[in-house]
BAKOL-12619 format. One record per residue (C-alpha): x, y negated, z negated; residue in three letters; residue number from 1. Coordinates in steps of 0.2 Angstrom, whole numbers, plus 5000, padded with zeros to 4 digits. Layout:
[r [X,Y,Z],'ALA',NUM] ...
REM end
This chain:
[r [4528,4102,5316],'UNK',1] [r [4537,4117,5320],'UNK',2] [r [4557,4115,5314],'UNK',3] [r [4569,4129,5321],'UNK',4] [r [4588,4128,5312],'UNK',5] [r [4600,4140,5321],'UNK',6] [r [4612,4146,5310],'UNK',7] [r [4608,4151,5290],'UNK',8] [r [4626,4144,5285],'UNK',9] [r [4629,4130,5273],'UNK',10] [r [4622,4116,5287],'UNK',11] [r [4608,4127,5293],'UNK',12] [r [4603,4130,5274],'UNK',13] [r [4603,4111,5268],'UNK',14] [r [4596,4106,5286],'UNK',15] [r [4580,4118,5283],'UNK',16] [r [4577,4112,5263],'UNK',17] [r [4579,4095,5267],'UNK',18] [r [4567,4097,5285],'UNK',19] [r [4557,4106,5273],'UNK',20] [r [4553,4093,5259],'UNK',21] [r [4537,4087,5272],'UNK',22] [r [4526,4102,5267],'UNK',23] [r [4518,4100,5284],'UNK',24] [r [4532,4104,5292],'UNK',25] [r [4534,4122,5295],'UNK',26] [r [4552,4130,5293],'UNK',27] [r [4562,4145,5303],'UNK',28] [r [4578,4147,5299],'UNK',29] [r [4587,4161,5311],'UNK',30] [r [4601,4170,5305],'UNK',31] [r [4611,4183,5316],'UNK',32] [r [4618,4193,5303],'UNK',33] [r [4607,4203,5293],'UNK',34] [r [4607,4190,5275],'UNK',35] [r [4610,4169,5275],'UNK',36] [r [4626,4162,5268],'UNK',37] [r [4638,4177,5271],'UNK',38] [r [4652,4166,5276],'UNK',39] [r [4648,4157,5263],'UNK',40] [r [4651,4168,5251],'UNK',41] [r [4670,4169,5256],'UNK',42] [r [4674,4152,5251],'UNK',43] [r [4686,4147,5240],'UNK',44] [r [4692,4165,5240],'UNK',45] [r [4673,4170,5234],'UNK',46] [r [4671,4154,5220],'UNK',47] [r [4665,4143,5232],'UNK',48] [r [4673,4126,5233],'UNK',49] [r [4658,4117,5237],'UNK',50] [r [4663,4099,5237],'UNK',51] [r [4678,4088,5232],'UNK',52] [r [4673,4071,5222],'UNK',53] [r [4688,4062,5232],'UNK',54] [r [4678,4065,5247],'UNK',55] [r [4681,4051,5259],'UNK',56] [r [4683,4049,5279],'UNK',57] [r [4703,4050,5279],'UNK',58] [r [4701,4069,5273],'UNK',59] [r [4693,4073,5291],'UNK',60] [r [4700,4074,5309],'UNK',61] [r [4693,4075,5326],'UNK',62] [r [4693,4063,5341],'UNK',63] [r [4681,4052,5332],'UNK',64] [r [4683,4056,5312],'UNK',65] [r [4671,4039,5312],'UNK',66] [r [4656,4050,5319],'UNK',67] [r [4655,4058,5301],'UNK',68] [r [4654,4042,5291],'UNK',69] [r [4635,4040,5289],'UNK',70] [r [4630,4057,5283],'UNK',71] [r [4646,4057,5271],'UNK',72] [r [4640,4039,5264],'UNK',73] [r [4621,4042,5261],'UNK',74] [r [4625,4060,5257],'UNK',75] [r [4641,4060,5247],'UNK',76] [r [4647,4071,5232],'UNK',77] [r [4639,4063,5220],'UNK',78] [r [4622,4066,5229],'UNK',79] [r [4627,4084,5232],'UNK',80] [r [4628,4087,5214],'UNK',81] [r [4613,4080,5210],'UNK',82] [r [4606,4090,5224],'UNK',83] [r [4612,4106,5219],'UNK',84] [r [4607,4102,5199],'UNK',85] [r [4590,4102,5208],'UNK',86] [r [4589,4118,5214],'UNK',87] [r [4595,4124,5197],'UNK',88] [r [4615,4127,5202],'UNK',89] [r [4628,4122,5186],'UNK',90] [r [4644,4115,5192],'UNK',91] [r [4661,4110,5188],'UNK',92] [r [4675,4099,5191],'UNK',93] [r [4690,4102,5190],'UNK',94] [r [4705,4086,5188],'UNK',95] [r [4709,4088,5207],'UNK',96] [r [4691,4084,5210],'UNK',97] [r [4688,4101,5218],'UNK',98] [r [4670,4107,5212],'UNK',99] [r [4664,4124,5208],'UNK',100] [r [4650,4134,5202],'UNK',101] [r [4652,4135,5183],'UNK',102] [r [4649,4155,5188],'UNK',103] [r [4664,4154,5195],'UNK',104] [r [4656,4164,5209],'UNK',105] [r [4649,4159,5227],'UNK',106] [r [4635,4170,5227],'UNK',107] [r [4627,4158,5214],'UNK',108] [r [4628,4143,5227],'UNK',109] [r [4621,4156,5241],'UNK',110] [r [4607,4160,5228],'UNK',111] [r [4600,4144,5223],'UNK',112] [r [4600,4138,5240],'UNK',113] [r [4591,4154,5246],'UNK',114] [r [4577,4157,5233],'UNK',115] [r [4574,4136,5235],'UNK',116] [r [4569,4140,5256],'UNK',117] [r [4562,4154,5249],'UNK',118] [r [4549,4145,5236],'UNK',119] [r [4546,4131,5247],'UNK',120] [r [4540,4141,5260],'UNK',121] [r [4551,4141,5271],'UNK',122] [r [4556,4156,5284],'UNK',123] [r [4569,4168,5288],'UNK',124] [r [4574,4179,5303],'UNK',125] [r [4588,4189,5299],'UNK',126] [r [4599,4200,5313],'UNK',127] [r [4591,4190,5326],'UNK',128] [r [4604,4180,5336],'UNK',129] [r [4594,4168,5346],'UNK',130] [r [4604,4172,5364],'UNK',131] [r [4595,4157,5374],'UNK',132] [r [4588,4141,5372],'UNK',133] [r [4579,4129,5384],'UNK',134] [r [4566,4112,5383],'UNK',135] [r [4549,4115,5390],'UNK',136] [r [4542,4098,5391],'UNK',137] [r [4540,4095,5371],'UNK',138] [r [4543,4110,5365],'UNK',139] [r [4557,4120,5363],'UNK',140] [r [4558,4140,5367],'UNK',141] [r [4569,4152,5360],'UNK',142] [r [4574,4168,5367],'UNK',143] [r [4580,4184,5355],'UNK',144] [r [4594,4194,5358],'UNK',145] [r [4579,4208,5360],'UNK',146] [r [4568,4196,5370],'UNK',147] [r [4558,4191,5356],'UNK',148] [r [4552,4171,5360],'UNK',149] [r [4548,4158,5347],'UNK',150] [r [4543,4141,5350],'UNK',151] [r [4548,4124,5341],'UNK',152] [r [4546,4105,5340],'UNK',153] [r [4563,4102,5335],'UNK',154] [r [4578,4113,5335],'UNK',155] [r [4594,4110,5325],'UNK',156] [r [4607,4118,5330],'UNK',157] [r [4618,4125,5315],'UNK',158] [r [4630,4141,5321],'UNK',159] [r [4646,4137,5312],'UNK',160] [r [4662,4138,5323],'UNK',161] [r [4674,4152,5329],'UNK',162] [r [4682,4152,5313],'UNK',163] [r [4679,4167,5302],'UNK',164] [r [4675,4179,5315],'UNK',165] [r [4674,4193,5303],'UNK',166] [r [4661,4186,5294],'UNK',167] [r [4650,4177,5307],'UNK',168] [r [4660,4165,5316],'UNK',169] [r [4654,4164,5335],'UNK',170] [r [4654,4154,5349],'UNK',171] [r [4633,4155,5349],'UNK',172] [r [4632,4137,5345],'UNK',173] [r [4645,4131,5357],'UNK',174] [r [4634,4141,5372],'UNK',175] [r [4619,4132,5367],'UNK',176] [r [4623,4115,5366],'UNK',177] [r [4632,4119,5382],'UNK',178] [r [4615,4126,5391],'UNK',179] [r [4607,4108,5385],'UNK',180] [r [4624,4099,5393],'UNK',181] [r [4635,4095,5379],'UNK',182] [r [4654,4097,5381],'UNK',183] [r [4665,4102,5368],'UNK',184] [r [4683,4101,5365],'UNK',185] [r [4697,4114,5364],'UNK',186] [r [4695,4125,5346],'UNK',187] [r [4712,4128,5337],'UNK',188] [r [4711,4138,5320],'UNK',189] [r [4711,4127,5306],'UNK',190] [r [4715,4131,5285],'UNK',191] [r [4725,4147,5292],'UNK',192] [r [4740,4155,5288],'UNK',193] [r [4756,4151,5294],'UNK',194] [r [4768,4160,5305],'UNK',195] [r [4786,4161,5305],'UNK',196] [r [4802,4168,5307],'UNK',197] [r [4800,4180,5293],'UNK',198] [r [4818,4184,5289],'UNK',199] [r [4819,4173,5274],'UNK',200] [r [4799,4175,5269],'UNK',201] [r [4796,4196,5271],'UNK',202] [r [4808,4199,5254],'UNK',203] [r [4798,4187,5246],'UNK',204] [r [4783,4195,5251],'UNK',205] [r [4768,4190,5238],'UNK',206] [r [4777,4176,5227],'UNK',207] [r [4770,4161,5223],'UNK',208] [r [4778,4144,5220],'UNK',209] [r [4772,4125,5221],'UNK',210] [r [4784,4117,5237],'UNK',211] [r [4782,4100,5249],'UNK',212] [r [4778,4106,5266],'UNK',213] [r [4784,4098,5280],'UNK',214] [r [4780,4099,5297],'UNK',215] [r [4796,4095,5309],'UNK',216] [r [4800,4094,5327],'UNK',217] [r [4817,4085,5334],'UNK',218] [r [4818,4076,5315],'UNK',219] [r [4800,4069,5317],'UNK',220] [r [4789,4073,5305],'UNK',221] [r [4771,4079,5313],'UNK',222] [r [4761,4085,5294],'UNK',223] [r [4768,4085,5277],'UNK',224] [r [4758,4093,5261],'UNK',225] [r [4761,4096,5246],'UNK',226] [r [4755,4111,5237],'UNK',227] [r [4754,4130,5230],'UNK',228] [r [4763,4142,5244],'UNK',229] [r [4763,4160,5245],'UNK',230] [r [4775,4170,5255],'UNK',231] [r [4768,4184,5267],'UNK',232] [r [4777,4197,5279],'UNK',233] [r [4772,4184,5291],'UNK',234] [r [4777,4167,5286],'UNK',235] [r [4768,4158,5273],'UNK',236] [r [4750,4155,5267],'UNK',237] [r [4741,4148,5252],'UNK',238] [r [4734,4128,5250],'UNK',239] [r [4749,4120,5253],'UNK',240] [r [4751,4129,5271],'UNK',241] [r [4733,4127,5274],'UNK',242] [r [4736,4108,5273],'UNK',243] [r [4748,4105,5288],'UNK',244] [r [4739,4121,5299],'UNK',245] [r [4730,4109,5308],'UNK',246] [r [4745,4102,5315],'UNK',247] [r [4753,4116,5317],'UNK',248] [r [4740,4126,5328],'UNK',249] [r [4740,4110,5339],'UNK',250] [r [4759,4107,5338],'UNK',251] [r [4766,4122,5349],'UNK',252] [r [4783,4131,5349],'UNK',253] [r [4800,4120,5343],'UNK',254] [r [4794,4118,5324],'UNK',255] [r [4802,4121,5310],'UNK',256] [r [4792,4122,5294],'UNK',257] [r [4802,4113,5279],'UNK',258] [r [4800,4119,5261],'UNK',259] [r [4804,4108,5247],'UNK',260] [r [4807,4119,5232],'UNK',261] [r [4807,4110,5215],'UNK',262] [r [4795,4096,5222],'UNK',263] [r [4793,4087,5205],'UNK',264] [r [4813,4083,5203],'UNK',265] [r [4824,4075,5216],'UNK',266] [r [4842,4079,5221],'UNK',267] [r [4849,4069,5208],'UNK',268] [r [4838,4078,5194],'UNK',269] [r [4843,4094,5200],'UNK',270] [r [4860,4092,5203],'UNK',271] [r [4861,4087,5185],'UNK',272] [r [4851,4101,5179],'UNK',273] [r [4864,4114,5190],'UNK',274] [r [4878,4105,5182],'UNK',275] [r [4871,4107,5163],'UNK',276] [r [4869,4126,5166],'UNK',277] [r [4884,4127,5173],'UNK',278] [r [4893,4119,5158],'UNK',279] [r [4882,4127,5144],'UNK',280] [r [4880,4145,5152],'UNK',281] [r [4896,4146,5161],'UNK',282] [r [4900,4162,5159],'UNK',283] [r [4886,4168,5168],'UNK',284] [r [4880,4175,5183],'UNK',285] [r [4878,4163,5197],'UNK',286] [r [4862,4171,5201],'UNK',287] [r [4855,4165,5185],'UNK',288] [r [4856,4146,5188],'UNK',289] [r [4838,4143,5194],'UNK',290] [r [4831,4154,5178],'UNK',291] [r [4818,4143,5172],'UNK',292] [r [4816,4133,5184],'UNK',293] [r [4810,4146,5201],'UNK',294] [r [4802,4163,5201],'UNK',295] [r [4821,4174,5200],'UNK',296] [r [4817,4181,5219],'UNK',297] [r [4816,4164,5228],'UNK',298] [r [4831,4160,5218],'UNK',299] [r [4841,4173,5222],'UNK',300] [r [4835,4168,5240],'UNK',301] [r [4840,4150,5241],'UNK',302] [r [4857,4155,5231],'UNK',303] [r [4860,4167,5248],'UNK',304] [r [4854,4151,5260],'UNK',305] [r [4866,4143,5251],'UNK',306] [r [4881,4154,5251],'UNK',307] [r [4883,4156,5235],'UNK',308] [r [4889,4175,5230],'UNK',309] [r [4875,4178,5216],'UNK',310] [r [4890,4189,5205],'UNK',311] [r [4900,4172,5206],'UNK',312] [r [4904,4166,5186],'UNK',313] [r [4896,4148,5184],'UNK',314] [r [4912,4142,5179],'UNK',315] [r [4919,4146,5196],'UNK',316] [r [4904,4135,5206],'UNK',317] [r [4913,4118,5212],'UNK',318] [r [4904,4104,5214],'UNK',319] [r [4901,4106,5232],'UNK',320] [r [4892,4123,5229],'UNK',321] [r [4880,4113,5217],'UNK',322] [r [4876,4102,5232],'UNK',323] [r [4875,4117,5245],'UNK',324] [r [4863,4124,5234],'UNK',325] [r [4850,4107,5230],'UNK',326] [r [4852,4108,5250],'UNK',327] [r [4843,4125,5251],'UNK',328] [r [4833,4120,5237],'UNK',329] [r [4826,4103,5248],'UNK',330] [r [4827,4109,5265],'UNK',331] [r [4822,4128,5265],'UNK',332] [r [4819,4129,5281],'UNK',333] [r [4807,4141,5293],'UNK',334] [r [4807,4140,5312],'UNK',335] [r [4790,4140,5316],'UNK',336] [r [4781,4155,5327],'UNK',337] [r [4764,4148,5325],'UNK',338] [r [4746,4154,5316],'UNK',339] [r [4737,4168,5311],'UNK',340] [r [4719,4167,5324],'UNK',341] [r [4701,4162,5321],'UNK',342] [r [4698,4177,5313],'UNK',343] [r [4709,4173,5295],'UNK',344] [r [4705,4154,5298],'UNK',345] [r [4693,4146,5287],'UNK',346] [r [4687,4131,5299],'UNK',347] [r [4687,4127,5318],'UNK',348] [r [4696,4113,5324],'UNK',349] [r [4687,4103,5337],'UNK',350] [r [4670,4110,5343],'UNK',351] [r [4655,4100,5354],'UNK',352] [r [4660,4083,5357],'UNK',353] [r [4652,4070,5343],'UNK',354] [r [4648,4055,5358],'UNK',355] [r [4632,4067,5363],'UNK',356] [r [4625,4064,5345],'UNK',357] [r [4617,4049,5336],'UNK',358] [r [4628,4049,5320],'UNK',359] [r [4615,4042,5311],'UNK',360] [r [4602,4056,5314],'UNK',361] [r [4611,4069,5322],'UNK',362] [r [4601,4068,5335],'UNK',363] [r [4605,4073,5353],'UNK',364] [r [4606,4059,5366],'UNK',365] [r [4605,4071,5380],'UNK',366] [r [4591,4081,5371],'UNK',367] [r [4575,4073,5360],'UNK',368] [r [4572,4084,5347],'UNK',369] [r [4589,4092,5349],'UNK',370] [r [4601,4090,5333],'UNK',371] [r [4616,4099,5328],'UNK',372] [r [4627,4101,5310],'UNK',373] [r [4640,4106,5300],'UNK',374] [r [4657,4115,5309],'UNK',375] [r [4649,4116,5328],'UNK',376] [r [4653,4098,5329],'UNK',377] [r [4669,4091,5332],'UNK',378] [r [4673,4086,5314],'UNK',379] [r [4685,4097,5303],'UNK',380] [r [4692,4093,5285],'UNK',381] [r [4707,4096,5276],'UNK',382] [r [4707,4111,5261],'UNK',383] [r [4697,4107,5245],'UNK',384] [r [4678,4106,5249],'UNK',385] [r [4681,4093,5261],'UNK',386] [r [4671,4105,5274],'UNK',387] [r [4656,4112,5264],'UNK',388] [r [4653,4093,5260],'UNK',389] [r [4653,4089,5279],'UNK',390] [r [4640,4104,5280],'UNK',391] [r [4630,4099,5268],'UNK',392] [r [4628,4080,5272],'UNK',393] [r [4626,4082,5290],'UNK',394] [r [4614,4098,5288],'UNK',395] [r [4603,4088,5275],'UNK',396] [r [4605,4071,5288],'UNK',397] [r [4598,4082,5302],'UNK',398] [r [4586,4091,5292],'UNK',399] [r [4578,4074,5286],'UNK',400] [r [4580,4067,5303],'UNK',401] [r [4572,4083,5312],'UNK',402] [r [4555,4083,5298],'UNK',403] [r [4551,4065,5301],'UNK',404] [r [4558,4061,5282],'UNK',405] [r [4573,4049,5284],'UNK',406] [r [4565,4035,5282],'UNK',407] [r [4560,4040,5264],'UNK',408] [r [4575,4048,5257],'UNK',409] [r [4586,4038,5246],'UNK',410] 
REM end
C-alpha cells in the first residue's frame, strides 16, 4: 500500500515511522522545505521540549479539547519515551516534568527520527510543496508545485499551522483539507509574545524575573499563569506570558495585563520584609529596599510606580509608603496592546474543525483514506511540550491507522 504524509514535521515524521512498521507498506513523506523537522529544530529555544510527563487533556484547548483524548491515552509520555529510547534518542526530565534530549540539543531528536525513516525505508521529497490534492476513486493524486504527480492509497495530511512562518509554518494544510471539504476555525497566534504599553517595560528591556500573570478586563480575570517573564521593547515575553497568550490573542483590546512581582510571598510577608529594612538599614537609600529580593532595575521601577523618590532615607518612609510600594509590587500593571503575529508564535490556535475526523483513527469522515495530525487540527497546548506530545500521539495514531496496524500496536 502506498502511504503519502504531507508535512515532514513532528506529526508527519511519527505518522510515516509508525505507517511504516508494515514493511509492505510503502512510505513518502513530502516536505516543502529543503530538509525534515526545521521547525522542529527551534523548539524549546533549540533544546527541544519534546514532551511533558504531566501531560493530560486539561493542558489543551480547542472547541472540542475531548477530540485529543484517544491518541493522548494509548500514546501518552510514557509511551513516547519508550518510543524515542527505541530509535536510539537519551532523554531527561527535568522536576517540572518537561523532557529534553540529554544533548540538550533539538537536532538530536530531528536525527534519530530522520535516520529511523531513513533505515526503514522509508522516502523523502524534499522542496516539493504538494500544491493540490484530489480522490480519484481509491486512490489519491498529488499535484507538485512544478506539476510533478504522485499517486497514494492513503494520504495523511501533516502541514503544521501558521504558526512559525519563518520556519515553515503555512496555510498548505488548511487549503487541502479545504479542497476535500473540511472547515476550519479562525487561527490566532498562540505561545507568542506579549504586547503592551511599553512605558514601564522598554527600560527594562532584557531583565528577567519570576512574576504571576494575570489577564484582566473590567476586574474579571480571563488567563492567570504563573512563571519566568522577560521584559521587551514591546511588552513582555518569556513562559510565563506564553501561558496566558492564548487568551490574550482572542481577548481583544480593554486588557490590562497584571504582574505580580515577588509571587512566592504575600502582602503581609513583604510588608514585614520592607519594615525590617527599613528599621535595620535605615539610613539608606530608599532605592535599596528591594536589594535581595528584585533585579535592582525592576526595583527601581516599581519604587517610581510607587512614588517613592529613590534618594528618600528609609527612615523617612511612613508606613503608607510601605503599602504603596507592596501595591506596585502585587498589581504591576500593563494595559494590554495585543500580540506579536504568527510569525514569532510557536503554535496555531484553532486550525480544521476536529468533528470531520474519527478521533480514534484520525480518519476523515468525509474522506476514506484521508487522515490528518498534529497542529492542522484544531487542538493547541499550553507551553511545556504539551504540543510536540499532541504531535506525536496523533501522528503515530494516524500512521498506525493509515498502514492497517492499529489493531496490533499496544
Amino acid at each position: 500500500m502506498d502511504i503519502a504524509v504531507i508535512g515532514g514535521g513532528a506529526s508527519g515524521l511519527a505518522a510515516a515511522l509508525a505507517a511504516r512498521e508494515n514493511l509492505d507498506n510503502r512510505v513518502t513523506v513530502f516536505e516543502r522545505q529543503n530538509r525534515v523537522g526545521r521547525k522542529l529544530l527551534a523548539t524549546g529555544n533549540g533544546r527541544c521540549n519534546l514532551t511533558n510527563m504531566g501531560a493530560s487533556l486539561d493542558k489543551y484547548h480547542g472547541l472540542d479539547p475531548d477530540f485529543a483524548g484517544p491518541a493522548l491515552y494509548r500514546f501518552g509520555p510514557e509511551y513516547t519515551l519508550r518510543w524515542f529510547a527505541s530509535l536510539g534518542l537519551v532523554t531527561t526530565t527535568e522536576p517540572s516534568g518537561r523532557v529534553y534530549p540529554l544533548s540538550d540539543t533539538a537536532g538530536s531528536v530531528v536525527d534519530v527520527l530522520r535516520l529511523a525513516l531513513e533505515a526503514r525505508g522509508g522516502k523523502t521529497v524534499c522542496a516539493e510543496p504538494i500544491v493540490r490534492a484530489e480522490k480519484h476513486g481509491g486512490r489519491f493524486l498529488l499535484t507538485g508545485q512544478l506539476g510533478e504527480e504522485y499517486t497514494a492509497d492513503r494520504l495523511i495530511i501533516a502541514c503544521g499551522g501558521a504558526a512559525g512562518a519563518r520556519l515553515g509554518g503555512v496555510s498548505l494544510g488548511y487549503d487541502l483539507l479545504a479542497s476535500f471539504g473540511h472547515r476550519r476555525t479562525e487561527l490566532y497566534p498562540s505561545l507568542v509574545q506579549l504586547k503592551t504599553d511599553n512605558t514601564w517595560t522598554r527600560p527594562l528591556k532584557g531583565v528577567r524575573t519570576q512574576a504571576g500573570l494575570t489577564l484582566e478586563r473590567d476586574g474579571a480575570i480571563l488567563a492567570a499563569a504563573r512563571g519566568e517573564v522577560q521584559f521587551t521593547d514591546y511588552g513582555v515575553s518569556g513562559p510565563g506570558a506564553y501561558d496566558i497568550s492564548r487568551a490574550a490573542s482572542l481577548a481583544g483590546p480593554g486588557c490590562i495585563l497584571c504582574l505580580r512581582l515577588l509571587p512566592e510571598m504575600d502582602e503581609v510577608d513583604i510588608i514585614k520584609y520592607l519594615a525590617a529594612k527599613r528599621n535595620d538599614f535605615s539610613d539608606q537609600k530608599a532605592e535599596n529596599i528591594l536589594s535581595g529580593a528584585l533585579h535592582n532595575s525592576i526595583a527601581r521601577a516599581a519604587l517610581r510606580r510607587a512614588g517613592i523618590p529613590l534618594e528618600a532615607r528609609l527612615w523617612a518612609l511612613s508606613d503608607r509608603a510601605l503599602e504603596q510600594i507592596v501595591e506596585a509590587l502585587c498589581r504591576y500593571e500593563l494595559p494590554l496592546t495585543g500580540t506579536l503575529g504568527f510569525d514569532d508564535a510557536q503554535v496555531t490556535a484553532g486550525g480544521v474543525e476536529t468533528s470531520g475526523f474519527d478521533p480514534e483513527t484520525m480518519e476523515s469522515r468525509l474522506v476514506p483514506g484521508l487522515y490528518a495530525c498534529g497542529e492542522v487540527l484544531d487542538v493547541d497546548g499550553d507551553c511545556g511540550g504539551y504540543n510536540l506530545q499532541w504531535a506525536w500521539s496523533s501522528g503515530r495514531l494516524a500512521g498506525l491507522a493509515a498502514g492497517g496496524l492499529l489493531e496490533d500496536a499496544p
